[in-house]
Backbone of each chain as ProteinMPNN parsed JSONL, in Angstrom:
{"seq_chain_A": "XXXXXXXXXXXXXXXXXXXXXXXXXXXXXXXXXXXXXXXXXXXXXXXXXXXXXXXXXXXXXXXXXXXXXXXXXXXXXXXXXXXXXXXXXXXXXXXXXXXXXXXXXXXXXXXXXXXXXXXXXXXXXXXXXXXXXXXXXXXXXXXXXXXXXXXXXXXXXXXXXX", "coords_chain_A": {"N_chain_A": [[0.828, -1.219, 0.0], [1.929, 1.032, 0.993], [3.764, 2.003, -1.232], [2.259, 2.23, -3.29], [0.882, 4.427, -2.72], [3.096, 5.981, -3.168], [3.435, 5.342, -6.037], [1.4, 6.777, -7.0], [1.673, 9.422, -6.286], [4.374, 9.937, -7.744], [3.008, 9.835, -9.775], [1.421, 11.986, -10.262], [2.991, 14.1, -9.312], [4.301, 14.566, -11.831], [2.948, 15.329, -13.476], [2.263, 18.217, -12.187], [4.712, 19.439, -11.593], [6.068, 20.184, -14.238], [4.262, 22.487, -14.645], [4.854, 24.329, -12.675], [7.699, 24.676, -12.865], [7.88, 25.95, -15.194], [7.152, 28.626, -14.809], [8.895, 29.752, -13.026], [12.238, 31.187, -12.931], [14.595, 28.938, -14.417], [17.708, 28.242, -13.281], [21.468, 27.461, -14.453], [21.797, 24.754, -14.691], [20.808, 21.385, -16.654], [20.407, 22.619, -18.895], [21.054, 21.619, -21.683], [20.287, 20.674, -24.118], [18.589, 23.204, -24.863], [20.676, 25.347, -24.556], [22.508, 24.497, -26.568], [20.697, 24.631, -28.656], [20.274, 27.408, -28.563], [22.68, 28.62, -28.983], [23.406, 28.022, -31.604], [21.358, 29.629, -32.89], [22.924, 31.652, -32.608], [25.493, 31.455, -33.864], [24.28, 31.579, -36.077], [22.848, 34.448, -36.448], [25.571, 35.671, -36.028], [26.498, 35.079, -38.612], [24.879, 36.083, -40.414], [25.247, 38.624, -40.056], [28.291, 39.162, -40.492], [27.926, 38.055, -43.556], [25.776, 40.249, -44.436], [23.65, 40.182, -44.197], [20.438, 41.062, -45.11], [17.9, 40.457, -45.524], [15.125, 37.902, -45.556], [15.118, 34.056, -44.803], [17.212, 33.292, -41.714], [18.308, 36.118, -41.63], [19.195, 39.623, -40.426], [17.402, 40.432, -40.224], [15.232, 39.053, -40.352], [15.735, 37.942, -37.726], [16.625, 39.394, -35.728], [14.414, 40.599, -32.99], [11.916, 43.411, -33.501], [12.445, 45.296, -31.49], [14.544, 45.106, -30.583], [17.781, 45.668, -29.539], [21.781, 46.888, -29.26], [23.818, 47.188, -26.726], [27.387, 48.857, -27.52], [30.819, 47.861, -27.139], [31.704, 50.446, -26.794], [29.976, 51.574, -25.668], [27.912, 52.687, -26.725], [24.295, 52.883, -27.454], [22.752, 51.25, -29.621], [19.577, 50.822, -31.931], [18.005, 48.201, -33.849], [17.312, 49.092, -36.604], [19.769, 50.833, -36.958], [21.71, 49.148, -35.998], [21.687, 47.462, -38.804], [22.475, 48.94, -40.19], [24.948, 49.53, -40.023], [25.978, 47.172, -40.126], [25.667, 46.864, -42.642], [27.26, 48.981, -44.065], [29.677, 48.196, -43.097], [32.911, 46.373, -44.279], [33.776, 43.484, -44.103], [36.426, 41.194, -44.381], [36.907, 37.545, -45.699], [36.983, 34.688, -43.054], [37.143, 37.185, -40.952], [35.704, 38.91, -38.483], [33.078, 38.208, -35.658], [33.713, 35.835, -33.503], [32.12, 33.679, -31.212], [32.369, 31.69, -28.237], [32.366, 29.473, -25.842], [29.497, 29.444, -24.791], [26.612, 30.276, -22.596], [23.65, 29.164, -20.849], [22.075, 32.087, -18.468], [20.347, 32.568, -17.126], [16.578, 31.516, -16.999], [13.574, 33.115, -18.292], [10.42, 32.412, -18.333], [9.841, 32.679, -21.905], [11.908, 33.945, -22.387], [15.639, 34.043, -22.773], [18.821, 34.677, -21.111], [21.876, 34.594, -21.624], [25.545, 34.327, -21.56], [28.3, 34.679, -23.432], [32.331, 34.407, -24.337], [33.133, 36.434, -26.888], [35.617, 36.627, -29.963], [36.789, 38.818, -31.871], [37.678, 39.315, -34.749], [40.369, 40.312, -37.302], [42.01, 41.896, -39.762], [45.628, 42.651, -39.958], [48.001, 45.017, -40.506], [49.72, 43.508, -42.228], [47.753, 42.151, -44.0], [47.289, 39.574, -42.209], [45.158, 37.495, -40.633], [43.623, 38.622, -37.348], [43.31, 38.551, -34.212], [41.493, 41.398, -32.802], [39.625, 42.641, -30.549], [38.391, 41.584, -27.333], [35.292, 40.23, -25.989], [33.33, 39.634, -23.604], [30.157, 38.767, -23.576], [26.398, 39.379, -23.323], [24.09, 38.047, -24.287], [20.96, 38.067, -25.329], [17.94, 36.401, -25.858], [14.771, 36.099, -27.529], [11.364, 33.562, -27.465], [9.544, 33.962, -30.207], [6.235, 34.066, -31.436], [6.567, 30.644, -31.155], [9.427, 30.612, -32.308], [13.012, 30.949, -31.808], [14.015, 34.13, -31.1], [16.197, 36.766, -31.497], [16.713, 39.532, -29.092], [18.581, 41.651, -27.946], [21.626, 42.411, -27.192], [24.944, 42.999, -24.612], [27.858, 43.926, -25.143], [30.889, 43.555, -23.964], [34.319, 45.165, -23.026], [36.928, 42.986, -22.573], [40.086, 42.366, -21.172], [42.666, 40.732, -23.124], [42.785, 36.978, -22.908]], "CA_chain_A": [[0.0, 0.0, 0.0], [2.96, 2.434, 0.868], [4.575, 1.636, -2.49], [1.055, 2.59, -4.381], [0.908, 5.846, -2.53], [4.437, 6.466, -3.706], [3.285, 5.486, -7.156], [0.25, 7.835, -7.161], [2.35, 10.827, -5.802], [5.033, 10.3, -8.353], [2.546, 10.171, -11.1], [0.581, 13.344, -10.05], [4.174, 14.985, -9.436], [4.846, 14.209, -13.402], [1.793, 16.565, -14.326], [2.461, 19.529, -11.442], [6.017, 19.963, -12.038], [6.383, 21.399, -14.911], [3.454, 23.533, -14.925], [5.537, 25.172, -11.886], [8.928, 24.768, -13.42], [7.663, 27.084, -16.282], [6.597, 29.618, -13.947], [10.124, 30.38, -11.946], [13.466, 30.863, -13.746], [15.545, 28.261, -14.689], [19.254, 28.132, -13.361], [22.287, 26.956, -15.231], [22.046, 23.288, -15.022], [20.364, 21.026, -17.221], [19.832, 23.091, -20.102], [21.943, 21.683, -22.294], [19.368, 21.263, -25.353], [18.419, 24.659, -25.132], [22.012, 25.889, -24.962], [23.031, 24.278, -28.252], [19.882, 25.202, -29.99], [20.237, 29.074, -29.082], [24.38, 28.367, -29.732], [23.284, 27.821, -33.033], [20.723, 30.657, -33.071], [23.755, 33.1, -32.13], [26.079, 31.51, -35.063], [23.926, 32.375, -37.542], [23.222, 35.716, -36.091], [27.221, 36.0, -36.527], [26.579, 34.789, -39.648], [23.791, 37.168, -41.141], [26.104, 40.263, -39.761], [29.049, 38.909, -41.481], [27.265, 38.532, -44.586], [24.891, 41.25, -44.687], [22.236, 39.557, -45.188], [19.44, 42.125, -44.115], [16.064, 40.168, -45.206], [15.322, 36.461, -45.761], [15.817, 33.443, -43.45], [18.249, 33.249, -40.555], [18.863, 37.18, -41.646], [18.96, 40.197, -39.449], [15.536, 41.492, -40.478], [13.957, 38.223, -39.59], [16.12, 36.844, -36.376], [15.97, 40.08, -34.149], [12.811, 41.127, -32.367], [11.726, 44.911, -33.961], [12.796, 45.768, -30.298], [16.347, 44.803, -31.009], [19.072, 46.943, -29.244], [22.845, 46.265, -28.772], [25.09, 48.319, -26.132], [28.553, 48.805, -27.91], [31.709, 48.515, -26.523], [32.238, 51.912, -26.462], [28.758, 52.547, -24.419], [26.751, 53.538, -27.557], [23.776, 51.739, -27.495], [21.955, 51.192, -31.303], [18.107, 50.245, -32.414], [17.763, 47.458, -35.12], [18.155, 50.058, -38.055], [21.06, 51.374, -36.737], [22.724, 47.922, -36.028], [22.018, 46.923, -39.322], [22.891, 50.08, -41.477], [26.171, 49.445, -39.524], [26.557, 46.231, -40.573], [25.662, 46.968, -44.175], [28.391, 49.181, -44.168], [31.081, 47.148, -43.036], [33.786, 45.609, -45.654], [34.012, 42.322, -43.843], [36.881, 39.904, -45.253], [36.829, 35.976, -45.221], [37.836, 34.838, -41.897], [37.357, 37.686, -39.979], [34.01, 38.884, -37.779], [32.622, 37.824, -33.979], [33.535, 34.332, -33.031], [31.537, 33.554, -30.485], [32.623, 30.54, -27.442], [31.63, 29.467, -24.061], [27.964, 29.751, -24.607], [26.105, 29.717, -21.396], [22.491, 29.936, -20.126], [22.602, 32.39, -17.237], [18.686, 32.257, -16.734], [15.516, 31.14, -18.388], [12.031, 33.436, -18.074], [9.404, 31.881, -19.63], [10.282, 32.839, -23.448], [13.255, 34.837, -22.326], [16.463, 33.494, -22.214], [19.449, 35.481, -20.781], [23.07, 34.268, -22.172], [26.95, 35.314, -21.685], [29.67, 34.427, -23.887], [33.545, 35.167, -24.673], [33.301, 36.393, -28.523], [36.77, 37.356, -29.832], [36.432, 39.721, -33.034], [39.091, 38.932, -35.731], [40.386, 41.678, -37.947], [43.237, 42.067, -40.697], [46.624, 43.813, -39.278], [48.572, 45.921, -41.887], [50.466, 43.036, -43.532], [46.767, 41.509, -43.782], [47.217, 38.609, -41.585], [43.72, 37.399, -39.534], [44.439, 38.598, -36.064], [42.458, 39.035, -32.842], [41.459, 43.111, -32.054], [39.125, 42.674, -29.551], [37.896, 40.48, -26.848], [34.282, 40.438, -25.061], [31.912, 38.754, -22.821], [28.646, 39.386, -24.533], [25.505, 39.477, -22.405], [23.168, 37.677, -25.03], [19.14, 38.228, -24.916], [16.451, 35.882, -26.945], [13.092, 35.647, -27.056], [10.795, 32.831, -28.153], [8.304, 34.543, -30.791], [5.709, 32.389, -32.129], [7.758, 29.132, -31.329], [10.998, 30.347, -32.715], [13.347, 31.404, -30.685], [14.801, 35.14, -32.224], [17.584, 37.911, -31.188], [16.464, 40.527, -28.342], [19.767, 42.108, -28.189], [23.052, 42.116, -26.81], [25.716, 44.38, -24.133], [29.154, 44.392, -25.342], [31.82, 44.212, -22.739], [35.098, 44.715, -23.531], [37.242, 42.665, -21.51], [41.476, 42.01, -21.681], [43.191, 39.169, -24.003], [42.727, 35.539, -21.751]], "C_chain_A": [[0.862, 1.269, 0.0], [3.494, 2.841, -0.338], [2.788, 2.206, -3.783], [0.854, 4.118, -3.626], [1.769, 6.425, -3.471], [3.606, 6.864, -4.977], [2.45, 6.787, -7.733], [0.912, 9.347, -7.159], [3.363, 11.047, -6.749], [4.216, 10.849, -9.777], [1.556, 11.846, -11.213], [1.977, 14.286, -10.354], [4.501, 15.548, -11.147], [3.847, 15.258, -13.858], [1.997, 17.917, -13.477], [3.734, 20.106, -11.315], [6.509, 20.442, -12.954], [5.629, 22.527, -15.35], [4.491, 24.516, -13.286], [7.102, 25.62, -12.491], [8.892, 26.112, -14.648], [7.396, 29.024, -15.723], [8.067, 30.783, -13.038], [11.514, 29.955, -13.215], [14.037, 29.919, -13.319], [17.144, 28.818, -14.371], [20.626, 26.741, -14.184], [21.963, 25.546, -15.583], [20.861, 22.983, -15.616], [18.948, 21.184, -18.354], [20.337, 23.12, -21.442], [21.252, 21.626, -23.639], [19.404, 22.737, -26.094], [19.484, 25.032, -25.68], [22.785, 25.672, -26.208], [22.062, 25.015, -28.951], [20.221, 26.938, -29.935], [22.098, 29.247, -28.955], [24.092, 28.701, -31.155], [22.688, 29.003, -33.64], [21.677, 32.152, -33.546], [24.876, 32.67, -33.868], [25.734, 31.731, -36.179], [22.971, 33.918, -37.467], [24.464, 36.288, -36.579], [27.32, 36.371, -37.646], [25.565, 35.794, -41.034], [24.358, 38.551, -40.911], [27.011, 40.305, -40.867], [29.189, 38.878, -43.036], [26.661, 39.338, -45.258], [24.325, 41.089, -44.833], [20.762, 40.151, -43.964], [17.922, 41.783, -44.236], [16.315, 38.709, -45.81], [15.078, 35.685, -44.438], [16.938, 33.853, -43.183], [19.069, 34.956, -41.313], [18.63, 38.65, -40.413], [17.873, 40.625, -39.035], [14.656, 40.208, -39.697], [14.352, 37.697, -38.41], [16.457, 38.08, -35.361], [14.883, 41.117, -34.541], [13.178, 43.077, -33.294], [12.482, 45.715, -32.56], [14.172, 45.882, -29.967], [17.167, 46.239, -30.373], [20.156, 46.46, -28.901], [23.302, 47.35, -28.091], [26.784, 47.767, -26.562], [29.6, 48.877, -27.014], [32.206, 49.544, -26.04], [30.902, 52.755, -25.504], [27.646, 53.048, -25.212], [25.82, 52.401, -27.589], [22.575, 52.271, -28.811], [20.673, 50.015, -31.369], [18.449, 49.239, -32.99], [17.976, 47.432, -36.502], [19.307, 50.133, -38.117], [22.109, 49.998, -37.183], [22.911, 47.52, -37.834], [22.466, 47.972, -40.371], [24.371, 49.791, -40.768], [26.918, 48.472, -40.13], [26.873, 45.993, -42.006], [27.043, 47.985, -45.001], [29.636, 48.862, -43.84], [31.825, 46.829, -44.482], [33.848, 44.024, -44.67], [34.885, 41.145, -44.672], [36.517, 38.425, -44.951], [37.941, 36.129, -43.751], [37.732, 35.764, -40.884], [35.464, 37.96, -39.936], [34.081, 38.095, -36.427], [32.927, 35.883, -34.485], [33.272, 34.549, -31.614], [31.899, 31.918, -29.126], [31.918, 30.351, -26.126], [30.422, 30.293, -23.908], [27.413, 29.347, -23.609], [25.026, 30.25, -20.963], [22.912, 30.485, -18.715], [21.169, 32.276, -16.607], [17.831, 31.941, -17.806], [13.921, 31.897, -17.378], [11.212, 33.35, -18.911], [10.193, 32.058, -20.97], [11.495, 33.912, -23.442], [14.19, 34.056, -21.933], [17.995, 34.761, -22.243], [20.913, 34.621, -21.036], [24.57, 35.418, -21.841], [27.492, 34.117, -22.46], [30.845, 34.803, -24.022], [33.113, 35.152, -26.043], [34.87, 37.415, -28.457], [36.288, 38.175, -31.881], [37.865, 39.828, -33.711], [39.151, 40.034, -36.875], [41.859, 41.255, -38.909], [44.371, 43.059, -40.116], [47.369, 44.739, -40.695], [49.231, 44.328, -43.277], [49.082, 41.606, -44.162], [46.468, 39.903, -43.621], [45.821, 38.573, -40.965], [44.417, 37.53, -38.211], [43.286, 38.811, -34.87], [42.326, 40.63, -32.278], [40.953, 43.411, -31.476], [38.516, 40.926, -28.99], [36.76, 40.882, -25.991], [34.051, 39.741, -24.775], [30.777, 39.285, -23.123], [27.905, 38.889, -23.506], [24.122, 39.541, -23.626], [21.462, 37.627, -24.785], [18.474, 37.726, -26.269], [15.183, 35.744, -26.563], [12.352, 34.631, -27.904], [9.889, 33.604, -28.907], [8.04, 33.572, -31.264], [6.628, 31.208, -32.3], [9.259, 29.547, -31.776], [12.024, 31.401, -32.023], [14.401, 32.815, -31.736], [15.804, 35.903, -31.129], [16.705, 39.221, -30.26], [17.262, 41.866, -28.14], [21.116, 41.748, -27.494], [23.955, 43.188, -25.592], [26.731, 43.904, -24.477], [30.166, 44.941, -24.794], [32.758, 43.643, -23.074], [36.004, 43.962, -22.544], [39.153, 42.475, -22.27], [41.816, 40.653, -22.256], [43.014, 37.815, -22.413], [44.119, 35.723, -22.147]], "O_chain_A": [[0.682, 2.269, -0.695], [3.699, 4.042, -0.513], [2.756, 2.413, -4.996], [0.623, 4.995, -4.458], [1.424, 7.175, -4.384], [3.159, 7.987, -5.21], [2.774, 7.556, -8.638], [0.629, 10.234, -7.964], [3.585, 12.247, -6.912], [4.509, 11.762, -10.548], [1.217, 12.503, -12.197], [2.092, 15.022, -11.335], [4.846, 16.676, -11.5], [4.205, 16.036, -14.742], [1.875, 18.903, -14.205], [3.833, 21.269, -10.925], [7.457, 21.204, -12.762], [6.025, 23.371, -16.154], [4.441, 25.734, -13.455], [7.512, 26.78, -12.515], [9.749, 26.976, -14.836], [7.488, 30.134, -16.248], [8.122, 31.957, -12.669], [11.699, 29.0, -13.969], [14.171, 29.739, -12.109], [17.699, 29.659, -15.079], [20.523, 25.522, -14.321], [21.872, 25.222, -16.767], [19.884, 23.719, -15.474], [17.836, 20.728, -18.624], [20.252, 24.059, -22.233], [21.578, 22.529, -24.409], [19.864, 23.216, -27.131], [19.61, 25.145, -26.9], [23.532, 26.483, -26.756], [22.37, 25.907, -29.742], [20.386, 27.631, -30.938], [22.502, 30.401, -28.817], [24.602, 29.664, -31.728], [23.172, 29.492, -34.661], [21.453, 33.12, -34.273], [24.95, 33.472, -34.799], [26.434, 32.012, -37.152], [22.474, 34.371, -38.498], [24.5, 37.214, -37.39], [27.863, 37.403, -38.039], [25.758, 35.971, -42.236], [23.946, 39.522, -41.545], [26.897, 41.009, -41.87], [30.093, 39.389, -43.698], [26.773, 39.391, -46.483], [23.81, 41.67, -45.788], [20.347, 39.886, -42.836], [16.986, 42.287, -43.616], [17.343, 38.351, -46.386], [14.892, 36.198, -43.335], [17.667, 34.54, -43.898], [20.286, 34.957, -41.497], [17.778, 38.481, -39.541], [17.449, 41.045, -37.958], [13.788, 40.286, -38.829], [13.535, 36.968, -37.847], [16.565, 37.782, -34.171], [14.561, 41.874, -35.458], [14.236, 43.658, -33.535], [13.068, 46.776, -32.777], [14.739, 46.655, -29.195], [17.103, 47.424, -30.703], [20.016, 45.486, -28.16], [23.273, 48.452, -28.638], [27.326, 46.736, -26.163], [29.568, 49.733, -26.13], [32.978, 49.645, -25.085], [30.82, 53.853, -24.953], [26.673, 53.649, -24.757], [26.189, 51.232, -27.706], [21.854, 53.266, -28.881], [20.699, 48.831, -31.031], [19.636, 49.078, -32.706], [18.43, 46.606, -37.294], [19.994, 49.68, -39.032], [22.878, 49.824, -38.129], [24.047, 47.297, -38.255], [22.822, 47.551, -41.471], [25.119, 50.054, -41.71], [28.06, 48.591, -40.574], [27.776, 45.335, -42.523], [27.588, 47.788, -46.087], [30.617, 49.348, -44.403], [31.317, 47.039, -45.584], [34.399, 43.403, -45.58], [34.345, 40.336, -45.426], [35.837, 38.169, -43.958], [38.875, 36.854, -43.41], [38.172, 35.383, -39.799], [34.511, 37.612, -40.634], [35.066, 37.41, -36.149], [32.519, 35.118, -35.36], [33.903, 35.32, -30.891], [31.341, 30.928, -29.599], [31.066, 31.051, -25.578], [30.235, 31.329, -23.271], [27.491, 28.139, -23.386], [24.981, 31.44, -20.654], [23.673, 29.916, -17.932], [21.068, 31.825, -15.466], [18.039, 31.993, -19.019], [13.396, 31.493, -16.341], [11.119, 33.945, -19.985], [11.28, 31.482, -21.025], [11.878, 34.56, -24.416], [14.004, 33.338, -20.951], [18.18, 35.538, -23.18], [20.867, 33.665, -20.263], [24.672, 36.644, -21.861], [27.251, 32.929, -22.249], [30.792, 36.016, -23.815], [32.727, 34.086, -26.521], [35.25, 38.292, -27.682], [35.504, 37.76, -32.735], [38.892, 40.325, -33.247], [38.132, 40.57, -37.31], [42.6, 40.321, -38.601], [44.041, 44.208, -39.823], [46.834, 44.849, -41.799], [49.182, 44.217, -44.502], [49.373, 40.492, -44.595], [45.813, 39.165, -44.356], [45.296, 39.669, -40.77], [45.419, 36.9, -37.871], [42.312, 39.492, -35.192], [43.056, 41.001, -31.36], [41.168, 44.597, -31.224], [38.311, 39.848, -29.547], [36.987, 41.808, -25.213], [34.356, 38.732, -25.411], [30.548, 40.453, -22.807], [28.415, 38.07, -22.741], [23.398, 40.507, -23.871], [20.999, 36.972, -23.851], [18.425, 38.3, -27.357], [14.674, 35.36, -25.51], [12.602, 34.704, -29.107], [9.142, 34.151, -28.095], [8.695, 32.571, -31.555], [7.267, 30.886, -33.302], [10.191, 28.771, -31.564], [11.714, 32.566, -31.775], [15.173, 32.612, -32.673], [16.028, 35.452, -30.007], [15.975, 39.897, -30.985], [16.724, 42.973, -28.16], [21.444, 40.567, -27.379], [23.57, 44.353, -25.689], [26.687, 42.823, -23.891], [30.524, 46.118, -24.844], [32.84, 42.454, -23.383], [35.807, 44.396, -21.409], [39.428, 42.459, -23.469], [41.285, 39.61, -21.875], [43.158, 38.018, -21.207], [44.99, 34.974, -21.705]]}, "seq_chain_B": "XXXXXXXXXXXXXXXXXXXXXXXXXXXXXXXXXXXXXXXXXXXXXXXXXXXXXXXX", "coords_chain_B": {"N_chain_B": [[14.369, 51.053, -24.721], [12.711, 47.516, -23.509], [9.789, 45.245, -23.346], [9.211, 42.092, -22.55], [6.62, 40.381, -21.803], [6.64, 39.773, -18.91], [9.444, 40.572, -18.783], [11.681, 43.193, -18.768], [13.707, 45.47, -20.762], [16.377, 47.315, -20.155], [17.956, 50.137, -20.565], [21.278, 52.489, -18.796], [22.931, 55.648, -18.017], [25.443, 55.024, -16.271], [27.11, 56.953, -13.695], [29.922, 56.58, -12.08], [31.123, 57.656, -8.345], [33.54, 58.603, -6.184], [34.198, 59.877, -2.858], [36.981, 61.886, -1.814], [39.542, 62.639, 0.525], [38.819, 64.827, 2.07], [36.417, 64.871, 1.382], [35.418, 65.943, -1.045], [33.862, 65.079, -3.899], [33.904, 63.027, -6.661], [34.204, 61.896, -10.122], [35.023, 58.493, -10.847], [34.806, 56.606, -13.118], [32.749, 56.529, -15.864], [29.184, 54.44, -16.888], [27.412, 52.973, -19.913], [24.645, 51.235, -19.187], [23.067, 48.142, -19.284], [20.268, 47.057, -18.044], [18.186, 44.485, -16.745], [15.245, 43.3, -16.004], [12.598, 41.401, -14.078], [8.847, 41.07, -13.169], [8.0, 39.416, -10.528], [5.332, 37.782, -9.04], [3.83, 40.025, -8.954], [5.807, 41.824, -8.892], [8.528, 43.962, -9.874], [11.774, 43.022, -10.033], [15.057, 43.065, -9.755], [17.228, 41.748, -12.49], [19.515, 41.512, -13.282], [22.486, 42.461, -15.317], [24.078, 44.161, -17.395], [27.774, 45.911, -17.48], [28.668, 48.327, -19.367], [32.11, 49.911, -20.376], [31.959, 53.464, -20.847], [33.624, 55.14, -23.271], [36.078, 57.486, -22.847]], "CA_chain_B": [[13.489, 49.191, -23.936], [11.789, 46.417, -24.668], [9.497, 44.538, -22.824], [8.818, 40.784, -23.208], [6.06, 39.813, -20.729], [7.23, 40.305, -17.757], [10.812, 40.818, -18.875], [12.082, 44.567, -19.125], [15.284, 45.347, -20.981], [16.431, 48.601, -20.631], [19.524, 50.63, -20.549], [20.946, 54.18, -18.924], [23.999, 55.954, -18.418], [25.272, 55.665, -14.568], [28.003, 57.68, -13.289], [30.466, 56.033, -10.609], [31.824, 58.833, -8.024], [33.871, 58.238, -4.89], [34.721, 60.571, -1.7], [38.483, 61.993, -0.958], [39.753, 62.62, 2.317], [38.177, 65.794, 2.431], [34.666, 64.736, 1.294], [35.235, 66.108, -2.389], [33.248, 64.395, -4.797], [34.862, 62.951, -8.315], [33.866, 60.605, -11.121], [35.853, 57.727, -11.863], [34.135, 56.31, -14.123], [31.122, 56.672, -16.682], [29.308, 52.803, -17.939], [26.593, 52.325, -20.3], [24.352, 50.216, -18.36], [22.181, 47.362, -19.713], [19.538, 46.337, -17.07], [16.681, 43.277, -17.195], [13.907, 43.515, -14.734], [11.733, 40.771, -14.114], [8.143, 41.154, -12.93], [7.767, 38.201, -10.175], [4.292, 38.008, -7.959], [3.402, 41.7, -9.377], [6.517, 43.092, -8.098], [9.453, 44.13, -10.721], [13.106, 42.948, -9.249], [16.347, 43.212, -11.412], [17.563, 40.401, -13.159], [21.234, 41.35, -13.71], [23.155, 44.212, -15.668], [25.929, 44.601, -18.382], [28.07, 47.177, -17.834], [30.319, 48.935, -20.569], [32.702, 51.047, -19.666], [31.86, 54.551, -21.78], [35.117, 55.859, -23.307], [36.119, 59.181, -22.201]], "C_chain_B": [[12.778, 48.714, -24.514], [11.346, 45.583, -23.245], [9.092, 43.805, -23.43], [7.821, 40.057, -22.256], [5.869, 40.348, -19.588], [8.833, 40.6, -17.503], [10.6, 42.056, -19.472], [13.681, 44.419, -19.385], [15.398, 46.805, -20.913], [18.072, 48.952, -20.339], [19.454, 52.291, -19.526], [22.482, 53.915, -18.468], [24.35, 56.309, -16.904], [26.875, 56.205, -14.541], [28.627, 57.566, -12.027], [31.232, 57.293, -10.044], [32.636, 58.103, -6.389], [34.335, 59.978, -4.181], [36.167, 60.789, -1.422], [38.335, 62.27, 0.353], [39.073, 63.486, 2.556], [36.663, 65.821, 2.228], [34.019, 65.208, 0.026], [34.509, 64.815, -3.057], [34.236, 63.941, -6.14], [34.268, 61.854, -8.853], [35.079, 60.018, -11.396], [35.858, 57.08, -12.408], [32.968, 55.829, -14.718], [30.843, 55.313, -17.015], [27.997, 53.176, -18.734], [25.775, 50.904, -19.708], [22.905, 48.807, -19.132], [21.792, 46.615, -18.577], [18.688, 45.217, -17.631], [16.311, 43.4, -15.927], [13.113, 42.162, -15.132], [10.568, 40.905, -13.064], [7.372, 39.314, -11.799], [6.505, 38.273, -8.8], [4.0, 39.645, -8.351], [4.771, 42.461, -9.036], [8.017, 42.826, -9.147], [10.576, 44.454, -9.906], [14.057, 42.886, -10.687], [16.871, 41.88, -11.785], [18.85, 39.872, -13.096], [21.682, 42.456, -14.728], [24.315, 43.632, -16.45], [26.222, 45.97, -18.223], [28.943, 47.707, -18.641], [30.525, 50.376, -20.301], [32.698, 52.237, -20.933], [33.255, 55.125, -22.284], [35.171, 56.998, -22.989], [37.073, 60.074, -23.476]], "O_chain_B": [[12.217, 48.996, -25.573], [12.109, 45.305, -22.32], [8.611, 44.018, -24.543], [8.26, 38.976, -21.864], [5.072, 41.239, -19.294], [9.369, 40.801, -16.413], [9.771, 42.277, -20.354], [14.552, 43.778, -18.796], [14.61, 47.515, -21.538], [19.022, 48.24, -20.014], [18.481, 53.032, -19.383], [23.13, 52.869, -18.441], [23.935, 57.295, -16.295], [27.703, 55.817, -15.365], [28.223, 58.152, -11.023], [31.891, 57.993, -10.814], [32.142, 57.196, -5.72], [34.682, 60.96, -4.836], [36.701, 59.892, -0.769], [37.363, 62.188, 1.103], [38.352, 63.179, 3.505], [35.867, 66.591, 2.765], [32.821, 65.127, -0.247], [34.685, 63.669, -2.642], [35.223, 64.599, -6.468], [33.844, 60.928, -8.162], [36.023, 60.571, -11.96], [36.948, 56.528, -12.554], [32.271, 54.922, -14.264], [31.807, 54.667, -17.426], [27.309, 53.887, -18.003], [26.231, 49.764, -19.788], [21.756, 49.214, -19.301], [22.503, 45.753, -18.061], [18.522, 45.061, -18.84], [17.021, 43.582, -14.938], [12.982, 41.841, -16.313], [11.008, 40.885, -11.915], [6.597, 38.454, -12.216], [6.802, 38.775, -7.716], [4.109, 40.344, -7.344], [4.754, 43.687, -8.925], [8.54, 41.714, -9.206], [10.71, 45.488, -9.252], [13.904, 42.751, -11.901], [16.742, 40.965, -10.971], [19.312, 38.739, -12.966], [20.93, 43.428, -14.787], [25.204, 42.844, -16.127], [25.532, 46.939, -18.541], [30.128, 47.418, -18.48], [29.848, 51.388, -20.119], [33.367, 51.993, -21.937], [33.967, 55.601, -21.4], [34.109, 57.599, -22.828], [37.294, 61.279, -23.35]]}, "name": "protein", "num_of_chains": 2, "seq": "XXXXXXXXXXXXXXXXXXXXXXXXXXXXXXXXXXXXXXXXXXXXXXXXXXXXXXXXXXXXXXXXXXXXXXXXXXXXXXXXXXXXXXXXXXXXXXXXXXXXXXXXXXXXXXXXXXXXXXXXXXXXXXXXXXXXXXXXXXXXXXXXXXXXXXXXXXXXXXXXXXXXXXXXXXXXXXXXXXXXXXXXXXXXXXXXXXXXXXXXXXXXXXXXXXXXXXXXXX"}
């Protein structure tokens, strides 16, 4: 009889646990799903800057929110337009642009997820070698819209070479 | 800003100052601040903060 309580209590548990779980942020651990899928989200973010690719899939127009804002290294902080008239003017060679590492959920609210990474930003030196010219810890922001999970924005902190 | 729910993103521009011996005031240094607020039981607490340091 003790052993059929149990059972009963685990199986009720199985339906009231994640209607609470959804409710209170998520800390770091065992979000490793997630963390690849919005890994992936962020590399082709990278990847739609790098390119320029300003409408389409996985481009800037369609993977951040209208709400979109990044704070720059330097403290300036830019709309959606801005970011991407920025990006459209770039020269970008092969090879260089944000590499992005050590992706890590730092919280999860409901359809918000809150992210840091190291990205190192690769650049051409005079004798146009690929070289490293900055290093940050990015302070990544997505949101789920209708099911898919898009770009909120970003802060941009510069930090010294590892 | 941007709110998502009950998630607030916002930003502002804070200004760190400390006290000398004498009780003078001074900035030593400006950040660009990126806040998140979350709205938990009706009541909006902070989330966490990027700060970038403004160049001078």
């Amino acid at each position: 009889m003790k052993y059929a309580w149990l059972l009963i209590l685990c199986f009720l548990g199985g339906f009231i646990l994640p209607g609470q779980a959804q409710e209170k942020p998520t800390k770091g651990m065992g979000n490793a799903a997630l963390e690849k899928e919005l890994y992936e989200v962020e590399l082709k973010w990278m990847k739609a800057e790098h390119d320029k690719k300003l409408s389409g899939p996985d481009s800037m127009g369609e993977m951040w929110m209208d709400e979109f804002f990044d704070v720059l290294p330097g403290g300036r902080v830019v709309n959606k337009q801005e970011m991407m008239d920025m990006m459209n003017k770039a020269d970008p060679k092969p090879g260089t642009g944000a590499f992005p590492v050590d992706f890590k959920i730092r919280a999860i609210y409901g359809n918000v997820v809150l992210a840091t990474d190291h990205t190192t930003i690769k650049g051409l030196d005079a004798s146009g070698k690929i070289v490293p010219v900055r290093e940050m810890n990015v302070l990544r922001m997505f949101v789920k819209d209708n099911g898919k999970w898009r770009v909120a924005g970003a802060g941009l902190v510069p930090v010294a070479a590892p | 800003m941007a709110v998502y729910g009950d998630i607030a993103l916002a930003t502002d521009h804070t200004i760190f100052k400390v006290a000398d011996a004498s009780g003078n005031l001074s900035v030593t240094s400006e950040a660009r601040v990126l806040r998140m607020f979350v709205k938990e039981n009706g009541k909006w607490r902070p989330a966490g903060a990027a700060l970038v340091r403004i160049a001078q």
